[in-house]
C-alpha positions as CSV (number, residue, x, y, z in Angstrom):
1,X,46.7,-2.8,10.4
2,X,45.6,-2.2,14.1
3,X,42.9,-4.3,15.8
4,X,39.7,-3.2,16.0
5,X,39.1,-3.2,19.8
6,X,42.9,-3.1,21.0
7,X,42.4,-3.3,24.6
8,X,39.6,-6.2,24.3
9,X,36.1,-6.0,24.2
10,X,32.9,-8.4,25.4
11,X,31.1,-8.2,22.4
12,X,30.4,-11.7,20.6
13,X,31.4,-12.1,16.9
14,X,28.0,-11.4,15.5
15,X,27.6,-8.1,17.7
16,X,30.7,-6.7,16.4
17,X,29.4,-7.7,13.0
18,X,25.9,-6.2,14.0
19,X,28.1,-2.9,15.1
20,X,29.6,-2.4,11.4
21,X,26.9,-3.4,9.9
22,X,24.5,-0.2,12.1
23,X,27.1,1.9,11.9
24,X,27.1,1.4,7.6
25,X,23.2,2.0,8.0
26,X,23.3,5.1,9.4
27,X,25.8,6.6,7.0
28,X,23.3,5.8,4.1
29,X,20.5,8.3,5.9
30,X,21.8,11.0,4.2
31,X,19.8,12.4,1.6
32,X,22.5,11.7,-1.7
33,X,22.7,7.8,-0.3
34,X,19.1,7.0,0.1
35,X,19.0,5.8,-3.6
36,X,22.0,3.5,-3.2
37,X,20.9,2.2,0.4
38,X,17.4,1.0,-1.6
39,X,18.9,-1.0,-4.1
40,X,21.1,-2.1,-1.3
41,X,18.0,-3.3,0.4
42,X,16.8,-5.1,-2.7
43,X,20.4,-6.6,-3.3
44,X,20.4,-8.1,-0.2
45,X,21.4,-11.4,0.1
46,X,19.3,-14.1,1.7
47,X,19.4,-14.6,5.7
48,X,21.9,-17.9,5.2
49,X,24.7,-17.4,7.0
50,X,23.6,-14.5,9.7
51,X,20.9,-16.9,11.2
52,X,22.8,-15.7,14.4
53,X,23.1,-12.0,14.1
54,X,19.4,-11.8,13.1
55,X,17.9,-13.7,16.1
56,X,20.5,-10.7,18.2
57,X,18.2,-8.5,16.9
58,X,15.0,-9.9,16.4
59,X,14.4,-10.0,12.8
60,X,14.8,-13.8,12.5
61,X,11.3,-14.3,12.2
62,X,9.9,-10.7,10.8
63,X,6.5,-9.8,11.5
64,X,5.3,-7.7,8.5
65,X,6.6,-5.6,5.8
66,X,7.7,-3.2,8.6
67,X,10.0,-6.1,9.8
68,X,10.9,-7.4,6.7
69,X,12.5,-4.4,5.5
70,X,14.3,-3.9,8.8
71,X,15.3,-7.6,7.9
72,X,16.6,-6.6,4.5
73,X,18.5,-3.3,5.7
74,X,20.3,-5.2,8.1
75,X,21.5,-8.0,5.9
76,X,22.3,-5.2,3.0
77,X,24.2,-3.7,5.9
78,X,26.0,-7.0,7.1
79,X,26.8,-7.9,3.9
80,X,28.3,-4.2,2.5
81,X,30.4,-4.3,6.2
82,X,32.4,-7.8,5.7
């Protein structure tokens, strides 16, 4: 119904996507939702498609399970904010 930045904003498309996408993250750190954010993370779909938004934040090429899971969340997230 009303745009999402009325007066205007410099964020790119993927950042406003990244935006949502955090925003759904840290809603699911509450204790009841830490079930459904892990199958989430499992559900996640693959990295076609946000190629861009993963390079914004570094998880393009993860670096260990620490990354990978970051990887994961984030596409769980991307996907659960379109």
């Amino acid at each position: 119904m009303f745009p999402e930045y009325p007066l205007g904003t410099d964020f790119t498309v993927e950042e406003r996507d990244l935006l949502r996408a955090l925003n759904w993250l840290k809603g699911k750190f509450k204790l009841s939702e830490v079930l459904e954010l892990g199958k989430a993370a499992l559900d996640a779909p693959g990295p076609e498609g946000y190629e861009r938004h993963l390079a914004r934040m570094g998880l393009d090429q993860p670096q260990g399970l620490k990354e990978e899971l970051y990887q994961r969340l984030l596409l769980a997230g991307l996907a659960a904010a379109r």
